[in-house]
C-alpha positions as CSV (number, residue, x, y, z in Angstrom):
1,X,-26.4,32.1,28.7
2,X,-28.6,34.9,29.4
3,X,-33.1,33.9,28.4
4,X,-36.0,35.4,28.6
5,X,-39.1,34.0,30.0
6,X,-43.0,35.2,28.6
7,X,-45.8,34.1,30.6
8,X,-49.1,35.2,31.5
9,X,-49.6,35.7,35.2
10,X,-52.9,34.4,36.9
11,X,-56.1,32.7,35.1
12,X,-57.8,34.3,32.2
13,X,-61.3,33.9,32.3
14,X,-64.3,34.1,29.5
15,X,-67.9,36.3,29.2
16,X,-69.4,33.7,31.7
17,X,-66.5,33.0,34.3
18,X,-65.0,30.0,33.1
19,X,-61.1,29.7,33.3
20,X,-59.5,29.8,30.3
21,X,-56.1,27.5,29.2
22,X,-53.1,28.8,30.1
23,X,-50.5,30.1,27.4
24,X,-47.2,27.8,27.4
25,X,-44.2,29.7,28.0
26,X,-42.1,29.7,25.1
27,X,-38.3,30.5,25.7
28,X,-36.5,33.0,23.0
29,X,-32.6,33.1,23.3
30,X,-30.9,36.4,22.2
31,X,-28.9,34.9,19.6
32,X,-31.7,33.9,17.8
33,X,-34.7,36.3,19.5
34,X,-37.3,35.8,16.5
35,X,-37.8,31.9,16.6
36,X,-38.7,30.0,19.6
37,X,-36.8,26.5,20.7
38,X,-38.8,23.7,18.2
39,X,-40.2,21.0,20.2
40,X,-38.4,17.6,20.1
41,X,-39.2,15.6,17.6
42,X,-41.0,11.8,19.2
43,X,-39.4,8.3,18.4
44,X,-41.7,8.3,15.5
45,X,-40.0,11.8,13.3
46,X,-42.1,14.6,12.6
47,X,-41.9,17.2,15.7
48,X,-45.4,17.4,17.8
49,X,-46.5,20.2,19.2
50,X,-49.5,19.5,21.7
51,X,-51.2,16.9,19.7
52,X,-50.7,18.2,15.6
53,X,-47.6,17.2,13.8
54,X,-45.6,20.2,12.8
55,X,-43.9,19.8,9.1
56,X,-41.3,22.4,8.2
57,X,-42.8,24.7,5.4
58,X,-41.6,24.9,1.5
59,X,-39.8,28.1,1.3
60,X,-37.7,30.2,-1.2
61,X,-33.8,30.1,0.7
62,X,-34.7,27.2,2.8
63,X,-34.3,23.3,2.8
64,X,-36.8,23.2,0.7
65,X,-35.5,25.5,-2.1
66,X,-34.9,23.6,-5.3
67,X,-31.1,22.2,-6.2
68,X,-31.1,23.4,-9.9
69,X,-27.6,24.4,-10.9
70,X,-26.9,26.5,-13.7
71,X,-23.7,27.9,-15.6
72,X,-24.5,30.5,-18.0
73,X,-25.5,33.5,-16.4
74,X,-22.7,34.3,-15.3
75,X,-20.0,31.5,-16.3
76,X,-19.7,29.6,-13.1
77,X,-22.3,27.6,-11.2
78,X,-24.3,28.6,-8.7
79,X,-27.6,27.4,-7.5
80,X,-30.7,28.5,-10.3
81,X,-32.1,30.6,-7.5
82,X,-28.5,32.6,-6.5
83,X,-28.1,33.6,-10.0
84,X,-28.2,37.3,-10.7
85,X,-30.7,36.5,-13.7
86,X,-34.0,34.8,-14.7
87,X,-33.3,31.3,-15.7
88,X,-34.9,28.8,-15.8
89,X,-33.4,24.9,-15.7
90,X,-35.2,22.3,-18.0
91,X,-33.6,18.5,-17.2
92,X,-33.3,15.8,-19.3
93,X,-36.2,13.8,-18.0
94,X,-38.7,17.1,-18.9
95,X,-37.5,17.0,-22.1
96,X,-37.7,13.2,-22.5
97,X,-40.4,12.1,-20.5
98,X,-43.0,14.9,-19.2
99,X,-42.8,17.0,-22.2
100,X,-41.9,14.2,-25.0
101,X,-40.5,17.0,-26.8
102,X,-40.3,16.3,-31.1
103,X,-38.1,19.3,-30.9
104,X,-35.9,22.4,-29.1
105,X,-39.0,24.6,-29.1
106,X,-41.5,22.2,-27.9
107,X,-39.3,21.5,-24.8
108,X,-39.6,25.4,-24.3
109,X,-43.6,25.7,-23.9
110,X,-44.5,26.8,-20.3
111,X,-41.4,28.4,-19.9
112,X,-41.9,31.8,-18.4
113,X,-41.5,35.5,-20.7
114,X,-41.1,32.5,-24.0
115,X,-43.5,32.2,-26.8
116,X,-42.9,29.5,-29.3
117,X,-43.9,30.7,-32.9
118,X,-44.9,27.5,-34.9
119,X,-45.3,27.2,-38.4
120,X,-45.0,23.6,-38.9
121,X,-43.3,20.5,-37.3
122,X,-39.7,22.0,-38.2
123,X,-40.7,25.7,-38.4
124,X,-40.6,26.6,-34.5
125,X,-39.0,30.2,-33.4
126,X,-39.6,31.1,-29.7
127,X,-39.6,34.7,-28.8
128,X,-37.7,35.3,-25.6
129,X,-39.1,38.3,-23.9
130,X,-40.5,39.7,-27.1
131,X,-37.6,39.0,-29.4
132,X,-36.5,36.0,-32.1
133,X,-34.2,35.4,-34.4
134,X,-31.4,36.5,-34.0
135,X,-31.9,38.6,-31.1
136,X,-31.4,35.4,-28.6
137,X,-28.3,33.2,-29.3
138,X,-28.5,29.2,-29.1
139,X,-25.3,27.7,-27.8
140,X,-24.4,23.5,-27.7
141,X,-22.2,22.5,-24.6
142,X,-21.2,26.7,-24.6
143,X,-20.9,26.8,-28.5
144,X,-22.3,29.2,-30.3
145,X,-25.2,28.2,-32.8
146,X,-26.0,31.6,-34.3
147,X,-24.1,32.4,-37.5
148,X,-24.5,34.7,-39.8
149,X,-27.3,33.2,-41.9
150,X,-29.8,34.0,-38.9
151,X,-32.4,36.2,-39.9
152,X,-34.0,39.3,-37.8
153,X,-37.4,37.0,-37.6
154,X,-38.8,33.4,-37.1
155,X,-36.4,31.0,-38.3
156,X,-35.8,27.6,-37.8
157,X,-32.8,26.6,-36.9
158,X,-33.3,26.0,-33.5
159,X,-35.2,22.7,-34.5
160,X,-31.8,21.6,-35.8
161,X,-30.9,20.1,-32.2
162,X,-32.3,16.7,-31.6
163,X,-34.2,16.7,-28.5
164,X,-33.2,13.1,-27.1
165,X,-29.4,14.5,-27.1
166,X,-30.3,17.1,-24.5
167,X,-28.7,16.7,-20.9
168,X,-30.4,19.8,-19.7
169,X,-31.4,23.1,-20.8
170,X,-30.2,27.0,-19.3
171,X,-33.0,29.2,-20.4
172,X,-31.6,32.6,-19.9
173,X,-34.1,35.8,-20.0
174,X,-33.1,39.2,-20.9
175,X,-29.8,40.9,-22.3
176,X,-26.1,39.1,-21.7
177,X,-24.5,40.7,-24.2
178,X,-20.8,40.8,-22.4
179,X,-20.6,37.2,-22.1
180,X,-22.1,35.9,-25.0
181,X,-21.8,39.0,-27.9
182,X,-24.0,41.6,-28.8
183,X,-26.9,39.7,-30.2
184,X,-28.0,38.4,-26.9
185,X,-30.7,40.6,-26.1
186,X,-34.1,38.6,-25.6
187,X,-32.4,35.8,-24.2
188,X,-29.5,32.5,-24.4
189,X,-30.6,29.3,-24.3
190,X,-27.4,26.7,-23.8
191,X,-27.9,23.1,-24.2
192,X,-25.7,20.6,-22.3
193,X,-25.7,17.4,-24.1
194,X,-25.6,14.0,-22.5
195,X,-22.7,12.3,-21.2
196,X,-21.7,9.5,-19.3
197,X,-21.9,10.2,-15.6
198,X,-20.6,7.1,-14.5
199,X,-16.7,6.0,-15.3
200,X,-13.8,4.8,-12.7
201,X,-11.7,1.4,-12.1
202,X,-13.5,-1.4,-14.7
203,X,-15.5,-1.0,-17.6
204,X,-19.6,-0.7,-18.0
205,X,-21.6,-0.3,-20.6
206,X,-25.7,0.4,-20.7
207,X,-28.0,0.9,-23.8
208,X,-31.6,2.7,-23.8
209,X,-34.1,2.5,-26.2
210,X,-36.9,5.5,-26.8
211,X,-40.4,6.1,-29.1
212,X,-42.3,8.8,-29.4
213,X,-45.9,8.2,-31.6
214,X,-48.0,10.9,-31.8
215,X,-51.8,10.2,-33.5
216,X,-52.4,13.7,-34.4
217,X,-49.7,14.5,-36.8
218,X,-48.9,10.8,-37.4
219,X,-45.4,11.7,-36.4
220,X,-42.9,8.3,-35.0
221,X,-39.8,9.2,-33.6
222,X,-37.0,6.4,-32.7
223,X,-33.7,6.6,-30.3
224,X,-31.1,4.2,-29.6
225,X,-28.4,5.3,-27.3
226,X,-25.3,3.3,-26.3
227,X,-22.8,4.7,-23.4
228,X,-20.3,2.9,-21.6
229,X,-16.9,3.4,-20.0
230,X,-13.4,2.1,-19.6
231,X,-11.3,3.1,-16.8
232,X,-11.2,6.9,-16.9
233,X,-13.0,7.1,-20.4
234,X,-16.4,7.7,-21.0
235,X,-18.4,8.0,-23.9
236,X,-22.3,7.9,-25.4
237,X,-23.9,7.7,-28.8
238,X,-27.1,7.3,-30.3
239,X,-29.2,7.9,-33.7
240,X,-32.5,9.1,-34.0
241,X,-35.0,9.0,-36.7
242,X,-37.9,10.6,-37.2
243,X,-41.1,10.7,-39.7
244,X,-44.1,13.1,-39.6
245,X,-47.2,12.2,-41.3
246,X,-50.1,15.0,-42.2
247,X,-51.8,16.4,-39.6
248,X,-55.3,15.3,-38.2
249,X,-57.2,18.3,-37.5
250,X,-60.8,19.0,-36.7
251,X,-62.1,18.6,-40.2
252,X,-59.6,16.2,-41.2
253,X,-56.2,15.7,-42.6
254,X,-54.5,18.7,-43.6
255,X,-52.7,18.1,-46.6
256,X,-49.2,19.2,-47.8
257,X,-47.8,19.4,-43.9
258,X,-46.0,16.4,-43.1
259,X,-43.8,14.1,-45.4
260,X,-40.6,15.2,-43.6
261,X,-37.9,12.8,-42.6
262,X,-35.5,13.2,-40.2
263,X,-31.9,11.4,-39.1
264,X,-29.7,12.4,-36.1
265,X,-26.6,11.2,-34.8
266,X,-24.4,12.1,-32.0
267,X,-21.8,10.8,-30.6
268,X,-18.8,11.6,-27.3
269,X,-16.2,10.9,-25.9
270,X,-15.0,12.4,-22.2
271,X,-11.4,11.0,-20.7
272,X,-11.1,12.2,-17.1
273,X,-7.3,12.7,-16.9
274,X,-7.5,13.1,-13.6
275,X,-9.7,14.7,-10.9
276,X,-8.7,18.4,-12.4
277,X,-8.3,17.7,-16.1
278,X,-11.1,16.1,-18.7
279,X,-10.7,16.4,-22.1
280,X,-13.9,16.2,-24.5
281,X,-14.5,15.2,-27.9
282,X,-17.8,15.8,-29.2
283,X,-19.9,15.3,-32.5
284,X,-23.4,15.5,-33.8
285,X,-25.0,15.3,-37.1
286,X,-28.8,16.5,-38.1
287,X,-30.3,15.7,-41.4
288,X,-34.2,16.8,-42.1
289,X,-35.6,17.0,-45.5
290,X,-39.2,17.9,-47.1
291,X,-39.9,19.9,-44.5
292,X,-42.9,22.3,-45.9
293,X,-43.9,25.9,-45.8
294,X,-48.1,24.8,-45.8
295,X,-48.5,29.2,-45.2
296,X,-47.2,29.9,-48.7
297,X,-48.6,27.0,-50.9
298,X,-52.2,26.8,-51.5
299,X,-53.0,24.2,-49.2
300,X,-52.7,26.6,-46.8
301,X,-55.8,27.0,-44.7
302,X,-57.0,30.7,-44.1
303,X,-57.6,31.5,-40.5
304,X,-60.0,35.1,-39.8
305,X,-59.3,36.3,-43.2
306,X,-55.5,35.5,-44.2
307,X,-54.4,34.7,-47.5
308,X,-53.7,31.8,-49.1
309,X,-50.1,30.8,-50.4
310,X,-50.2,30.8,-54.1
311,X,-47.0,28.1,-53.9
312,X,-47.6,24.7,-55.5
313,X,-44.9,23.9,-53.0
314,X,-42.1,24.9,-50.9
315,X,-40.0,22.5,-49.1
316,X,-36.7,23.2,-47.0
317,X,-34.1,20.5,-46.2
318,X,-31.3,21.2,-43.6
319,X,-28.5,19.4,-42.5
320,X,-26.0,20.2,-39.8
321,X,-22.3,18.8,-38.7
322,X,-20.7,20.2,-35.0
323,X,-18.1,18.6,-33.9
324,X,-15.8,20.0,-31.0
325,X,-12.7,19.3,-28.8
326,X,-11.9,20.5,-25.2
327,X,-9.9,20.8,-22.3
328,X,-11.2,21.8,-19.2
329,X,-10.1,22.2,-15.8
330,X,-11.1,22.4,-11.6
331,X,-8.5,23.1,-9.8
332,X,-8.4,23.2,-5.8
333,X,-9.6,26.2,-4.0
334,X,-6.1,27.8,-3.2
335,X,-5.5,28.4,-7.4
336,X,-5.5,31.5,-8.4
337,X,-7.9,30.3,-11.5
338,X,-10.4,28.1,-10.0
339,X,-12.0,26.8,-13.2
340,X,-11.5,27.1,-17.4
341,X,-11.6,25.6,-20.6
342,X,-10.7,25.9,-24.4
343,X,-12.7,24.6,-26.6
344,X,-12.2,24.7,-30.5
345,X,-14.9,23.7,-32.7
346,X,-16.1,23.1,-36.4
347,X,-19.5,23.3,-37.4
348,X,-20.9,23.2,-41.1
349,X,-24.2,24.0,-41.9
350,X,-26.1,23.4,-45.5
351,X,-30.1,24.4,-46.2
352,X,-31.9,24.5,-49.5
353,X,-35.0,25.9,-50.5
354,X,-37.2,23.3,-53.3
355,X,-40.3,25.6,-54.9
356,X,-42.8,25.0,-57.3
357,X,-44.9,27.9,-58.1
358,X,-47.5,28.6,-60.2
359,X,-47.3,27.1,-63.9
360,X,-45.1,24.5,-62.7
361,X,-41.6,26.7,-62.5
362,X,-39.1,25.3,-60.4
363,X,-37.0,26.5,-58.3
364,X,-33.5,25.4,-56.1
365,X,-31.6,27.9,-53.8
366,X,-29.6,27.7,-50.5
367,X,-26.4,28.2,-49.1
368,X,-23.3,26.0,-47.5
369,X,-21.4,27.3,-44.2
């Protein structure tokens, strides 16, 4: 093997004719010419060069890089920094823990190019690169959400999704409309529930408890969660309620914006055939009711000049059923189809509209789909 040597020959000396240290010669091998040989590291770990511990740097590509995975940008997983597309990974303990997330769109504050539009504690809409709605399409597990009751603006079905069911989160930014239809342009969000990850030879079974209290909106929020296996099947369930009381601003409570109740439950079931096959059975069930409009009622407080509802009330109350089968498969490299899944699904969604305006007329409308 063929190295180069660079020294400097003779003594360098200073202003006042004083030798100066010698450089150490540093060897650079052809095959790699732009980084010299790192020192050997002591008994102790960390390399030392002269008498300062040298610590490998944080870099983008590196050791260092971060291990997110994600699926939906293009349908197969890759490392979050190899994907061809802005996303962004949110994990179950952000959403849980860090965060304590009461909803979807709460989870999605910080995230980069997303605004969350909120309204009131089940009236979130976050923009995605300057577009809501139905511009950005919501999928469960790689099922689609949007149907066609969306509307072009804020809406808020997105705080239909229980927060304590999400596994992780796949924020993608910008237009994917060949994958996931034509009504992906800001962005797609796809939310991997929880699951068991443990299952084999034997049976286990573990149970977790969660609350949430929040003093400024009075707001208690309760999770118990069951998973266990047996032999090859898996499975996890939980129910969630929730309550928010009025909110404690500056001046005091505000009144007319809480009231709302809320009642999740989810269940699945995942039986590893074997180490190619898994088949899943899935279901989850939301149910929120007196959630208010405060903007269009006339406890609506005015901010620089905006009017006041006229509305003695308006009240929404939403209740969601998904519940999905599939069959997926990972075969060995040498396949000609390395990966796939069906997946057939039923989801039924109901809302309705409770208004009181002015003289006391009341109101009822909604739709069932």
């Amino acid at each position: 093997m063929l190295a180069g040597w660079l020294a400097l020959a003779g003594t360098a000396a200073a202003e006042d004719g004083s030798e100066l240290p010698v450089a150490p010669a540093v060897e650079v091998t052809p095959e790699d010419p732009i980084a010299p040989v790192a020192p050997e590291a002591p008994s102790g770990g960390v390399p030392r060069l002269g008498g300062v511990d040298v610590v490998a740097p944080r870099v983008f590509g590196g050791a260092g890089r971060s291990t997110e995975r994600a699926v939906t940008p293009l349908r197969r997983e890759l490392e979050a920094f190899e994907q061809p597309a802005a996303v962004t990974v949110i994990d179950e303990h952000d959403v849980r823990l860090r965060r304590a997330s009461r909803s979807l769109s709460n989870a999605l504050d910080g995230v980069p190019s997303v605004l969350v539009q909120k309204t009131a504690p089940l009236q979130h809409s976050p923009f995605i690169r300057g577009l809501t709605g139905y511009y950005n399409v919501l999928l469960i597990d790689g099922v689609r959400l949007n149907n066609s009751a969306f509307r072009s603006g804020p809406n808020q079905y997105w705080a239909t999704i229980d927060p304590y069911t999400i596994g992780s989160m796949e924020v993608v930014r910008g237009p994917h409309s060949v994958l996931y239809g034509s009504d992906a342009i800001g962005g797609t969000l796809n939310v991997v529930p929880i699951r068991r990850e443990c299952w084999g030879s034997g049976w286990g079974l573990n149970g977790r408890y969660l609350t949430r209290y929040a003093t400024a909106e009075d707001a208690w929020a309760n999770r118990i969660e069951l998973e266990g296996h047996v032999g090859r099947l898996a499975w996890i369930g939980g129910v969630t309620q929730k309550t928010y009381g009025n909110i404690e601003s500056g001046g005091g409570k505000l009144p007319d914006t809480g009231g709302i109740d809320e009642f999740d439950a989810d269940l699945r079931f995942d039986w590893h055939v074997n180490r190619n096959w898994t088949a899943t059975v899935a279901w989850q069930h939301v149910d929120q009711s007196d959630a208010p409009r405060t903007e269009q009622t006339v406890n609506a407080v005015p901010f620089r000049g905006t009017a006041v509802g006229s509305e003695l009330q308006r009240d929404f109350d939403q209740k969601r059923d998904l519940v999905y089968a599939r069959l997926a498969f990972e075969a060995c490299g040498c396949a000609p189809f390395r990966r796939g899944h069906v997946t057939l699904s039923w989801h039924d969604h109901h809302e309705e509209r409770d208004r009181i305006r002015t003289g006391g007329r009341r109101d009822f409308s909604g739709f069932d789909l």
